[in-house]
MITI-417863 format. One line per 2 residues: number of its first residue (from 1); their letters; for each residue x, y, z of N, C-alpha, C. Coordinates in steps of 0.2 Angstrom, whole numbers, plus 2048, in hexadecimal, padded with zeros to 3 digits. Each point is the difference from the previous one (the first is absolute). Example, Ala and Ser with C-alpha at 12.3 -4.5 7.8 and 13.67 -1.06 7.14 Angstrom:
2
1> as> 842/7E4/827/7FC/806/800/804/806/800  7FE/805/7FC/804/806/801/7FC/805/803
REM end
This chain:
333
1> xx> E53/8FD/0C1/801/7F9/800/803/7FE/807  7FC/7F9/802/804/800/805/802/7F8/801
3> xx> 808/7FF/801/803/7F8/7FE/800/7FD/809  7FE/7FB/802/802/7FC/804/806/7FB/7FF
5> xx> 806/801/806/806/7FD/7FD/802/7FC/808  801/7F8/7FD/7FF/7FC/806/809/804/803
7> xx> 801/803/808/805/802/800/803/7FB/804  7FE/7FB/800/805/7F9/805/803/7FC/7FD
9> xx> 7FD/7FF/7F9/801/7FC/7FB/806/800/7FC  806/7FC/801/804/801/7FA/807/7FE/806
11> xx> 805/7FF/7FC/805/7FD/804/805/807/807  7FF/804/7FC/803/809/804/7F9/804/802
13> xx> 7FB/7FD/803/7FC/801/800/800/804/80A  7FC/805/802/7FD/807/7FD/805/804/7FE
15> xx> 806/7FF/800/804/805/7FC/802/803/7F9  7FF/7F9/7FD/800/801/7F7/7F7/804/7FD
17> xx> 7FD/7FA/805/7F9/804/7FF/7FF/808/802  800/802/804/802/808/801/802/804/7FE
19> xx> 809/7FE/7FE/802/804/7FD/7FC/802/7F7  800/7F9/7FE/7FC/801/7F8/7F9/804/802
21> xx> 7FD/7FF/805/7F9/804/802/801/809/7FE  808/800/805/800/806/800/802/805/7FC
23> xx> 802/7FC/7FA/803/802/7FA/7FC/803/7FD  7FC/7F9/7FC/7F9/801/7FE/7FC/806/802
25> xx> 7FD/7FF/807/7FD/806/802/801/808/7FE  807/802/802/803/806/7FD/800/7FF/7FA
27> xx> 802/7FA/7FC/800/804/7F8/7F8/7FE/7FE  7F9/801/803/7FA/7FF/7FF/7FB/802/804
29> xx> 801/808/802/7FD/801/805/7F7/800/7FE  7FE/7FE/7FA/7FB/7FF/7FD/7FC/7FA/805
31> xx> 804/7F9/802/7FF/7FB/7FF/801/7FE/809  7FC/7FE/803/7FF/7FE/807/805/7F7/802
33> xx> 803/801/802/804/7F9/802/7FE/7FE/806  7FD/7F9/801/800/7FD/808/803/7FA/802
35> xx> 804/803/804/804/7FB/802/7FF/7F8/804  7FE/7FC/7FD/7FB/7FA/806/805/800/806
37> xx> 7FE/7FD/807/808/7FD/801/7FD/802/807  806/7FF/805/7FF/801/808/802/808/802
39> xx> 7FB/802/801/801/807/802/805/804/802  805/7FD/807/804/7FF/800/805/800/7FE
41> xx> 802/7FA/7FC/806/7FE/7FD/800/805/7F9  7FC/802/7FF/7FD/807/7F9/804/808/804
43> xx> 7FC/800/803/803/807/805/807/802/801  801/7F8/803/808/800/801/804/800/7F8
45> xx> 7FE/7FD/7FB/804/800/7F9/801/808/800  7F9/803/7FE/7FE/804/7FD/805/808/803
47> xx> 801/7FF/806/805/804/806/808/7FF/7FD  801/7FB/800/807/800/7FC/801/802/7FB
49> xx> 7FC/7FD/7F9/7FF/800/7F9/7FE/808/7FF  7FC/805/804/7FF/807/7FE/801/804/807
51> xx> 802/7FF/802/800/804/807/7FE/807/801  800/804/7F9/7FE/806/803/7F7/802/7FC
53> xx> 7FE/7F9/7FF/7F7/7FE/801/7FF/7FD/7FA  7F9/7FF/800/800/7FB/7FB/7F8/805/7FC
55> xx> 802/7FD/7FA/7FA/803/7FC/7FA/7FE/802  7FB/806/7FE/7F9/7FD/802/7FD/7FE/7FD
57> xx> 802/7FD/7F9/7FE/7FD/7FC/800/7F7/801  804/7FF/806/803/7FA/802/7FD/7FD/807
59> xx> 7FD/7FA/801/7FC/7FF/804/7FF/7FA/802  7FF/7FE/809/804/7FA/802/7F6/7FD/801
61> xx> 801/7FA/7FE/7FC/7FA/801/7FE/7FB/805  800/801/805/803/7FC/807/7FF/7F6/7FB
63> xx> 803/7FC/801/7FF/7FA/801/804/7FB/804  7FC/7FF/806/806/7FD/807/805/7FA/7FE
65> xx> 7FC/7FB/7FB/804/7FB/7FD/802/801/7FA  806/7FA/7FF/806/7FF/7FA/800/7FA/7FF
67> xx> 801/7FC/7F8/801/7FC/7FD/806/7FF/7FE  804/7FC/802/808/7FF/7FE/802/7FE/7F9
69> xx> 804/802/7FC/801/7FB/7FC/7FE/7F9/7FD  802/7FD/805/801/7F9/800/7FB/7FC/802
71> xx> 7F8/804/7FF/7FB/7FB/806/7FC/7FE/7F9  7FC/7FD/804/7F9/7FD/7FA/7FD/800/801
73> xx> 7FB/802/7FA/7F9/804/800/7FA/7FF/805  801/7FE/802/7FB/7FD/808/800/806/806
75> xx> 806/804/800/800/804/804/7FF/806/7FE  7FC/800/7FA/7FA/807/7FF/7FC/7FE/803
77> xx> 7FD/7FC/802/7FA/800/804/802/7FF/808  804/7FE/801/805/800/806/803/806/802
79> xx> 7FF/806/7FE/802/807/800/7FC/803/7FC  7FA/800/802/7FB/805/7FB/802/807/801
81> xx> 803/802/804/802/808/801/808/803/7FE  803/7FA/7FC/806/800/7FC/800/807/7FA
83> xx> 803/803/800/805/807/7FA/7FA/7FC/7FB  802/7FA/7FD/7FE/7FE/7F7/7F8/800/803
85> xx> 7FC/7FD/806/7FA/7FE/7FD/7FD/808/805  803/804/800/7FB/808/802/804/804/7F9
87> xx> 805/7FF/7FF/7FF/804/7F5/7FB/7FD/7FE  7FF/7F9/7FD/7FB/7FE/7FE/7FA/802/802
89> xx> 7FF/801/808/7F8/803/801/800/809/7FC  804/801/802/802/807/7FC/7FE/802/7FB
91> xx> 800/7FC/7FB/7FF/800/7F9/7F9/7FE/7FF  7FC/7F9/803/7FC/7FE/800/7F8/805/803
93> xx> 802/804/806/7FB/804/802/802/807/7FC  804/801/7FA/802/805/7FD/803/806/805
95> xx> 802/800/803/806/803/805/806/802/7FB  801/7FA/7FD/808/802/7FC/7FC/7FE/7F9
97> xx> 804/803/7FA/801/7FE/7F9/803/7F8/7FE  805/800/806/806/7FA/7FB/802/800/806
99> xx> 805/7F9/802/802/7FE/803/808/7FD/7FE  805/801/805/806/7FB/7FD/804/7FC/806
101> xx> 801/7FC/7FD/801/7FA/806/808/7FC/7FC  805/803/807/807/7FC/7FE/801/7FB/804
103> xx> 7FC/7FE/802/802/7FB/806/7FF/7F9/7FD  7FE/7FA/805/800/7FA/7FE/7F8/7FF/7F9
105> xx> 805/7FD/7F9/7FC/800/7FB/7FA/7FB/800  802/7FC/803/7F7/7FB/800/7FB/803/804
107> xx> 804/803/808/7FA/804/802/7FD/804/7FC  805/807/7FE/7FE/805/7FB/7FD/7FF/7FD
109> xx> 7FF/7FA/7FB/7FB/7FD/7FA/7FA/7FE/806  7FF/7FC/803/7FB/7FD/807/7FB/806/801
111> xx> 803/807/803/7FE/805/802/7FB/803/7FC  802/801/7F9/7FD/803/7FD/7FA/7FF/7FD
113> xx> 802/7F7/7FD/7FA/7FE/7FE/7F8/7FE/807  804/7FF/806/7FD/7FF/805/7FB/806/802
115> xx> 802/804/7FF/7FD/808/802/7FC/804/7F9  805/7FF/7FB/7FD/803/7FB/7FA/7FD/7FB
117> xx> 801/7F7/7FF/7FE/7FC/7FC/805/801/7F8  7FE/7FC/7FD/801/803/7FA/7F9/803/7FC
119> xx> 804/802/7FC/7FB/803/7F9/7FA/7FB/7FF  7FA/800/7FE/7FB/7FC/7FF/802/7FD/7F8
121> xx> 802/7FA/7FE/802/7FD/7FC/805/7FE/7FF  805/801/807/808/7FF/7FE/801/7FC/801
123> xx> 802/7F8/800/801/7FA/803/807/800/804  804/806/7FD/807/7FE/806/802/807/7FE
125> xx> 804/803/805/806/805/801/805/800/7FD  803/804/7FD/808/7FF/7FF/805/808/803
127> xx> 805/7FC/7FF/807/807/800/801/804/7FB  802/804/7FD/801/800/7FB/806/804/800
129> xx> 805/7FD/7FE/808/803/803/805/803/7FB  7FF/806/7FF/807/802/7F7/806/7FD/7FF
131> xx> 801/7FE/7FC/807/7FE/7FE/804/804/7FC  804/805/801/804/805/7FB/803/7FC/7FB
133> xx> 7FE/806/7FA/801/7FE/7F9/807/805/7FF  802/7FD/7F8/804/805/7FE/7FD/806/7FC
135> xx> 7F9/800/7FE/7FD/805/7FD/7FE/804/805  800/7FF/808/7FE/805/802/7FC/800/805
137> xx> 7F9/7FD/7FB/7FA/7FB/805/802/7FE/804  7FC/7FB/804/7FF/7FA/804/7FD/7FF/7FC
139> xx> 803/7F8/800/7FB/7F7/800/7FD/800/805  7F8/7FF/802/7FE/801/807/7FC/7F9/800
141> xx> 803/7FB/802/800/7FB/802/7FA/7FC/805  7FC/7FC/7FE/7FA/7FD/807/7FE/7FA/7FF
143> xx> 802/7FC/803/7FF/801/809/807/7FF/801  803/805/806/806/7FE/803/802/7FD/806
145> xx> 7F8/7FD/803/802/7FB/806/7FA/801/804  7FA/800/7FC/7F9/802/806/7FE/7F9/7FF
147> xx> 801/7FB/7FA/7FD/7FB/800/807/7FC/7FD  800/7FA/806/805/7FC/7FC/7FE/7FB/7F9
149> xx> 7F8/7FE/801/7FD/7FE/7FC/7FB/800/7FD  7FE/7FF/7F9/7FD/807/7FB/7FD/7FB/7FE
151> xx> 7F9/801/7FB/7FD/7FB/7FC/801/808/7F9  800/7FD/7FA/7FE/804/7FC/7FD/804/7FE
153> xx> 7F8/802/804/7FE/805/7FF/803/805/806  803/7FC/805/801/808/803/805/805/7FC
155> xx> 806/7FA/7FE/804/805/7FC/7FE/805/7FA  7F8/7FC/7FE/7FF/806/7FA/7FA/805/805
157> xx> 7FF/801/805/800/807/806/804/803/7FF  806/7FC/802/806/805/803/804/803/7F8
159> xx> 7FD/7FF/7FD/803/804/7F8/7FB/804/800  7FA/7FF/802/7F9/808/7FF/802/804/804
161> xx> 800/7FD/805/802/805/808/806/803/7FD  805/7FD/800/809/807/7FD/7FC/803/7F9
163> xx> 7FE/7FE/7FD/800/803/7FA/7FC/807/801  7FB/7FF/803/7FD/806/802/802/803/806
165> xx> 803/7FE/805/806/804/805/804/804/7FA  800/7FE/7F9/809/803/7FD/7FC/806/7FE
167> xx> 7F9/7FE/7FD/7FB/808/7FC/7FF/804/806  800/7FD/804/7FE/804/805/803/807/803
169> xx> 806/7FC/803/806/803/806/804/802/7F8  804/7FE/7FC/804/800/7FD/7FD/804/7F9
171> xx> 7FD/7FF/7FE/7FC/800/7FA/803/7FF/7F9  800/7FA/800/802/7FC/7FD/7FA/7FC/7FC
173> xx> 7FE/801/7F9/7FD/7FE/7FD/7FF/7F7/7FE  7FC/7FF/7FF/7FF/7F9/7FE/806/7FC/802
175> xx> 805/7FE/805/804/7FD/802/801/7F9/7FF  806/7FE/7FE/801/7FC/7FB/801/7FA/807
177> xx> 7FC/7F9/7FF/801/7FB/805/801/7FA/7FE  806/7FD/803/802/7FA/800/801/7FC/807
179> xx> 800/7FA/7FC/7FF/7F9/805/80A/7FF/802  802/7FF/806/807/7FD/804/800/7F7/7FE
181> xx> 806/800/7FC/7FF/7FA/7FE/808/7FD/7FE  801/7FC/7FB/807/7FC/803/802/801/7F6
183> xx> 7FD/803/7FE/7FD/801/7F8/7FC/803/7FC  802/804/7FC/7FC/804/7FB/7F9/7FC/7FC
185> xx> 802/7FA/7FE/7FC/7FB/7FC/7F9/7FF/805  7FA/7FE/7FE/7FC/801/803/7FE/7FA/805
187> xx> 802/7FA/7FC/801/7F9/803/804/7FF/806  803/806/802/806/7FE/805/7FF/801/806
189> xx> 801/800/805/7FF/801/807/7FB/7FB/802  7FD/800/808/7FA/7FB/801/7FA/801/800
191> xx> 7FC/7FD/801/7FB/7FE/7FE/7FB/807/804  804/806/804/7FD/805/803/800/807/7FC
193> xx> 808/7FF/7FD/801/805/7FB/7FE/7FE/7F9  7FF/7FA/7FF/7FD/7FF/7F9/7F8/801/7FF
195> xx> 7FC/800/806/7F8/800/801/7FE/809/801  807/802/803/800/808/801/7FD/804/7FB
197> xx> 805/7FE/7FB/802/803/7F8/7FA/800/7FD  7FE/7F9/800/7FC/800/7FB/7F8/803/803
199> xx> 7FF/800/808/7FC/806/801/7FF/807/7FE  807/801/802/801/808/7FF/800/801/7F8
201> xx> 800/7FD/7FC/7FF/802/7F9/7F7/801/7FF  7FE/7FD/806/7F9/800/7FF/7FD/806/801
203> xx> 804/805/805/800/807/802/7FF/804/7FA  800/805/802/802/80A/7FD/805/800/801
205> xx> 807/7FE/803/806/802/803/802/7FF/7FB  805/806/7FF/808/7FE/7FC/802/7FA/800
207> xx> 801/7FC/801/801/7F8/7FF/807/800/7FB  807/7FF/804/806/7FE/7FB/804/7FA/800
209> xx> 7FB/7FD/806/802/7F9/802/805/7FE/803  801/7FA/800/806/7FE/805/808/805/800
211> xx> 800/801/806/809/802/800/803/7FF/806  807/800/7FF/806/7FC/803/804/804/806
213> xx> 801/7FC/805/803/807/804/803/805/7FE  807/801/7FB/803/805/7FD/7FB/804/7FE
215> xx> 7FA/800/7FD/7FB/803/7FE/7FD/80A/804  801/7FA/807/7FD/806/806/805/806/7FF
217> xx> 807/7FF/7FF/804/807/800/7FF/805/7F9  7FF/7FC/7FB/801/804/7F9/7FA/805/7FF
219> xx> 7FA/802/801/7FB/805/800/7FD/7FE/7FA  7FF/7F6/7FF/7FD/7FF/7FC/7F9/7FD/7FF
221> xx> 7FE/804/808/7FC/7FD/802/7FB/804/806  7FB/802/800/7FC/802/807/7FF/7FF/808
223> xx> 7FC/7F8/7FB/7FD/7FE/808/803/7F8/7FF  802/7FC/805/801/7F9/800/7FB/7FB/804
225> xx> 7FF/7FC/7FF/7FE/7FD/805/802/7F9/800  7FF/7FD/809/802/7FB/801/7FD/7FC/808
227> xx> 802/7FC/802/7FE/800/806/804/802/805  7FC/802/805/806/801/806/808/7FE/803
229> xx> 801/7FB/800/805/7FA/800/805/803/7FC  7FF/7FF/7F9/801/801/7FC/801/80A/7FF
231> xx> 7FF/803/800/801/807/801/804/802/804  800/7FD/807/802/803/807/808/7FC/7FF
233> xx> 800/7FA/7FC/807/800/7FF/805/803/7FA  7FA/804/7FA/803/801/7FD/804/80A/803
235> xx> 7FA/804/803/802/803/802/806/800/807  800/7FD/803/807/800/807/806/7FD/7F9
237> xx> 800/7FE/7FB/806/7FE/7FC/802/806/7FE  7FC/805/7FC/801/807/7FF/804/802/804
239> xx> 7FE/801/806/801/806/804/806/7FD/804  801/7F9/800/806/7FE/7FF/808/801/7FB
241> xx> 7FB/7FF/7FC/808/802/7FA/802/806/802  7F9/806/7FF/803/805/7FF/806/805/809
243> xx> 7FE/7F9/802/803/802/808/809/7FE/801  801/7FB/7FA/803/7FB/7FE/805/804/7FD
245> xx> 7FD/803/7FD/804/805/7F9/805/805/802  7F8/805/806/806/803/803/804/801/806
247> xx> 801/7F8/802/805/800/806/806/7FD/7FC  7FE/7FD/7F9/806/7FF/7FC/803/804/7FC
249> xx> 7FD/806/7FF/802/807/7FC/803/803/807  7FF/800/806/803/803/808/804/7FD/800
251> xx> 803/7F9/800/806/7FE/7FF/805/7FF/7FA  7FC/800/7FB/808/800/7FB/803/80A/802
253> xx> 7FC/805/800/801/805/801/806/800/806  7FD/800/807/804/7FE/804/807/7FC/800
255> xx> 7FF/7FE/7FA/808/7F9/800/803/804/7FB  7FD/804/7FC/805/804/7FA/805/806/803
257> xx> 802/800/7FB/806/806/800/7FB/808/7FF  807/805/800/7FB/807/7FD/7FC/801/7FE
259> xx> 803/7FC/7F8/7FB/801/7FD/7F8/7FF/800  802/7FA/800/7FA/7FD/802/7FB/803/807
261> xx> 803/804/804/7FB/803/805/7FD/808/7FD  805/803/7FB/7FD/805/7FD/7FD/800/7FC
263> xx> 801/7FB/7FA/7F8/7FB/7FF/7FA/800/801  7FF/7FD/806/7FC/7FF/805/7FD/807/800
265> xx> 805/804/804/7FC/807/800/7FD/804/7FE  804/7FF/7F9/7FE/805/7FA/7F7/7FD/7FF
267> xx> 801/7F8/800/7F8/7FD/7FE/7FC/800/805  800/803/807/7FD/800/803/7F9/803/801
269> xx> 801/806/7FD/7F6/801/7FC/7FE/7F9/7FD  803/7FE/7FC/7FB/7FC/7FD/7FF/7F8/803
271> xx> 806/800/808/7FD/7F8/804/7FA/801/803  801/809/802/7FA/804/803/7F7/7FC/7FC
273> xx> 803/804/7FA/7FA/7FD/7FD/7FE/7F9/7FD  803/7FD/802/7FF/7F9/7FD/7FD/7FC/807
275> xx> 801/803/808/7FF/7FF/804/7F8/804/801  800/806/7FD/7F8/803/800/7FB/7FB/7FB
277> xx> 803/7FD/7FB/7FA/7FD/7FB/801/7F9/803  805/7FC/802/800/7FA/801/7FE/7FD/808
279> xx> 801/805/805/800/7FD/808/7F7/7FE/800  7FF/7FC/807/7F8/7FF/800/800/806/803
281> xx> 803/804/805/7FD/806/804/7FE/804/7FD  802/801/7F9/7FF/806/7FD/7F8/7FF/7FD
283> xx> 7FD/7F9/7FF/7F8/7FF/800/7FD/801/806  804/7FE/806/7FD/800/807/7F8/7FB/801
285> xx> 7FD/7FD/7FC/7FC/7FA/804/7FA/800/7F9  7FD/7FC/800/7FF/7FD/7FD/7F6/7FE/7FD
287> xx> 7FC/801/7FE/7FB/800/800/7FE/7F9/802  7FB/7FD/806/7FE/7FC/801/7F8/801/7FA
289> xx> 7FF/7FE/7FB/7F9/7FF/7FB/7FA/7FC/800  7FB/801/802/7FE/7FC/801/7FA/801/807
291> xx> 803/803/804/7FF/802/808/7FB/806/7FE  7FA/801/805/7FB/806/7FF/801/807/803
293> xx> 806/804/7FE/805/802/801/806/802/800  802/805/800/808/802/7FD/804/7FC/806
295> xx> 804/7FB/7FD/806/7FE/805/805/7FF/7FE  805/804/804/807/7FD/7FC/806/7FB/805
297> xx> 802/7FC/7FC/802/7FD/807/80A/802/7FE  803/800/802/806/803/803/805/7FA/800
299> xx> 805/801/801/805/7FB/803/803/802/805  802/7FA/802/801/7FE/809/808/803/7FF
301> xx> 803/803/7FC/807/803/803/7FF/809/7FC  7F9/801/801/800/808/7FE/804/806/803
303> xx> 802/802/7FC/803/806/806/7FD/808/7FD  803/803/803/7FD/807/7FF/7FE/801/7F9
305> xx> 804/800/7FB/7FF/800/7F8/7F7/7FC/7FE  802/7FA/801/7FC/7FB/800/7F8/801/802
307> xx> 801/804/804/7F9/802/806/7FD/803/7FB  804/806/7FE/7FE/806/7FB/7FE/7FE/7FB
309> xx> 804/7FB/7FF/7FC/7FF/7F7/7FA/7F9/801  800/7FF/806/7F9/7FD/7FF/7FA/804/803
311> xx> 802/804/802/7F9/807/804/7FF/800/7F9  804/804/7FD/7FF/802/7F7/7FD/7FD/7FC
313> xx> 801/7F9/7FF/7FE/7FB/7FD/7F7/800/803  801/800/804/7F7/7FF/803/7FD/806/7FE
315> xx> 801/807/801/7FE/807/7FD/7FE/7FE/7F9  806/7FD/7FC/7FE/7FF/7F9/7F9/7FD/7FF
317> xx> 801/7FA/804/7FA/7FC/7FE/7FB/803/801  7FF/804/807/7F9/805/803/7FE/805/7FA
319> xx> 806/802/7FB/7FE/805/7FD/800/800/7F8  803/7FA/801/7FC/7FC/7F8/7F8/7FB/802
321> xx> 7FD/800/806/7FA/7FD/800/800/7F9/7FD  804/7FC/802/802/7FA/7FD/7FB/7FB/802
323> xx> 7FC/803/808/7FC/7FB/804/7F8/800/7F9  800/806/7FF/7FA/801/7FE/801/7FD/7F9
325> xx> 808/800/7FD/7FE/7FE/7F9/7FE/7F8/801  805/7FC/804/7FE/7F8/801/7FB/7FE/802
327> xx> 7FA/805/805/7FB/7FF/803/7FB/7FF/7F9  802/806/7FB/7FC/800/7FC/800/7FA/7FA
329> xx> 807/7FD/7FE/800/7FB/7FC/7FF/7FB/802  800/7FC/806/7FD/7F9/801/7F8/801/800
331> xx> 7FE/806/801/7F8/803/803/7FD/7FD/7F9  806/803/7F8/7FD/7FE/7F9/801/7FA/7FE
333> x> 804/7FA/805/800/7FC/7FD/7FE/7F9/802
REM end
């Protein structure tokens, strides 16, 4: 298998990207990693980060240019030799399997559809982003900021697209799907989630209907849908509280007495694991759905963790054949 990983991309970038490259690599000597990026600025990483060699399973992509964070989609065509649009050729001339890109996300999105196309039938892309439940799962959430603005058949796409991302990678049966709404009742919400509903009941899908933010955490639920806008602020709120929670568990700790720090210690396994089911690094990126092609797209503060578990995320997808199941359901419909 071999993953293309934009290595410019991302806010500690080629450093975060390297290091997760290299991780990966060693713990997957099965699996070929290429690093997109400026040859140089890779070399030089790759020298600090392993100094006594690097795996050969790990392999440098020249790409003279770089897309900043901060720019706008106009300068993939203004940088055609940019890390994201030489991944993307990557995958398109079958070079790589899958592609992942932590850098700037409208290009990321720009990129992939630009090179790959989408699927034949797909009218829009999405994100599809987990939300940690207390069952265990993930809520995997779509769209979480490829489209600010949706008409209602995309969002009953983006419920086919996750639901069979879930049988697929996850293998999760018949995955239960609802609509992101302001109310349980079916009257409730606007005129986008109300038109949604009553499409997606017209489906095969699990259909459970409208649910409410609190909804996403409880594990009473699969796949959500909604539009971009709307996702993309419901996820940064997530990952906000949970960022909230523990710089305020870091401070009451820190202002306690003994007890209270031995406390602490004793439960320290388990801050552990509430930080393995709850952080986003621990997903590490994210399936872009929709795109003719494994994409994952990453976040702009990925660090080495992060890296890893979106290489892995992408292997999942290549080795559940997710492309071929999607390709195959719009083909039938």
């Amino acid at each position: 298998m071999r993953l293309a990983l934009d290595a410019m991309g991302g806010d500690d970038a080629p450093r975060a990207m390297v290091q997760g490259a290299l991780d990966y690599a060693r713990a997957h000597p099965d699996h070929t990693v290429i690093l997109v990026g400026r040859d140089e600025d890779l070399r030089r990483s790759l020298a600090t980060e392993s100094p006594l060699g690097t795996p050969t399973n790990l392999v440098i992509e020249h790409a003279p240019e770089v897309i900043g964070m901060a720019e706008k989609i106009k300068a993939l065509k203004e940088r055609p030799n940019d890390s994201m649009n030489v991944a993307a050729r990557l995958v398109k001339e079958g070079k790589a399997d899958a592609m992942i890109l932590c850098g700037n996300t409208g290009c990321s999105v720009a990129a992939a559809q630009l090179h790959l196309r989408r699927i034949p039938g797909v009218k829009r892309a999405g994100i599809a982003a987990p939300i940690p439940t207390v069952s265990g799962q993930h809520t995997w959430v779509c769209d979480m900021g490829a489209n600010a603005e949706c008409r209602p058949e995309h969002l009953v796409q983006f419920g086919e697209m996750t639901a069979a991302f879930l049988e697929a990678v996850y293998q999760r049966p018949n995955p239960r799907v609802g609509v992101l709404s302001i109310g349980e009742e079916e009257e409730k919400g606007v005129p986008l989630t109300q038109e949604t509903l009553a499409l997606l009941k017209a489906t095969s899908l699990n259909v459970v209907g409208n649910v409410e933010g609190h909804d996403l955490f409880k594990g009473t639920v699969d796949v959500v849908v909604c539009d971009g806008f709307t996702g993309n602020i419901a996820l940064k709120t997530a990952e906000g509280v949970f960022e909230a929670i523990t710089h305020i568990l870091k401070d009451e700790i820190g202002q306690g007495g003994p007890l209270v720090k031995l406390g602490a210690l004793l439960t320290k396994p388990a801050f552990r694991g509430l930080k393995r089911r709850a952080h986003w690094a621990s997903v590490g990126g994210c399936p872009l759905i929709g795109v003719d092609g494994v994409t994952i797209i990453g976040h702009g503060r990925s660090d080495r963790v992060a890296v890893f578990n979106a290489l892995g995320q992408a292997a999942r997808c290549v080795d559940g054949k997710v492309m071929e199941r999607l390709r195959a359901f719009f083909k039938s419909v």
